[in-house]
N, C-alpha and C positions, 0 to 999 in steps of 0.2 A: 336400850330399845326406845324406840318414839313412837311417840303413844298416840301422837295428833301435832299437826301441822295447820296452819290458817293464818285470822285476822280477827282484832278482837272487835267490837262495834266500831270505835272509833280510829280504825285501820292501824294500829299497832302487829306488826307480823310477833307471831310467836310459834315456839317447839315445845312439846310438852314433851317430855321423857323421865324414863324411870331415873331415882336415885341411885348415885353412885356412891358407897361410902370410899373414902380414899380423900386425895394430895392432888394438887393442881401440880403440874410440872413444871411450873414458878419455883411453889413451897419447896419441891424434891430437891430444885438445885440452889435451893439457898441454902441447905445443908451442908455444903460441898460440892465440888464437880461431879457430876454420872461418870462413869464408863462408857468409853467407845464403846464397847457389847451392846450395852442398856442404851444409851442415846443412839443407834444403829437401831435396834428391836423396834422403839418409841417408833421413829421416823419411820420405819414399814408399817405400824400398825397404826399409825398417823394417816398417810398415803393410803392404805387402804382402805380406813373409813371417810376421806372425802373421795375417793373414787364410786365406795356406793353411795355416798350423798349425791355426788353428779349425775349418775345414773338415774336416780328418781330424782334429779332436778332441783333438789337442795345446792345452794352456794353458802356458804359460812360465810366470808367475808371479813370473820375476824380472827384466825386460826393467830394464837401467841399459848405460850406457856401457862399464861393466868388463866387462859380457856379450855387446856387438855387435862382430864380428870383422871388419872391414876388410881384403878380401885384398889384393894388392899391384897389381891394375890399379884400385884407389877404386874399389871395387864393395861395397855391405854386404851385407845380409843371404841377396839373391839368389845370392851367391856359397855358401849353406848349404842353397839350395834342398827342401822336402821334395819337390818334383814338378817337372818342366818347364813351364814356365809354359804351353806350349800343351797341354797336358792340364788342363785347368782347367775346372770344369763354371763 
């Protein structure tokens, strides 16, 4: 969830959001290769949280493995949600 969005005094942009406990999707696959299943799943629920980031106008800019957070039930990006998915125009 994102808690707040801005600028700090000296124009620095930041995101506040909740903690995720969980694995970056770097970590995951330095264990070995994912499954087609699981890196399929990942990449929809990837796609989905920058589509409601674009909606309210968020851009990431830096979408890589070391930046997607994996919480501890294998859920990605959904688990950073900016909105509840059934709020979704």
């Amino acid at each position: 969830m994102i808690y707040d969005v801005g600028e700090t005094d000296g124009g620095q942009p930041f995101i506040a959001m909740e903690y995720i406990d969980g694995n970056t999707l770097d970590e995951l696959n330095s264990t070995g290769p994912l499954t087609n299943e699981l890196t399929t799943e990942f990449a929809i629920q990837i796609a989905d949280a920058l589509q409601v980031a674009h909606e309210v106008g968020v851009v990431h800019r830096d979408i890589k493995p070391a930046n997607v957070i994996i919480n501890a039930r294998g859920q990605g990006p959904k688990g950073a949600r900016l909105r509840p998915r059934q709020t979704r125009g």
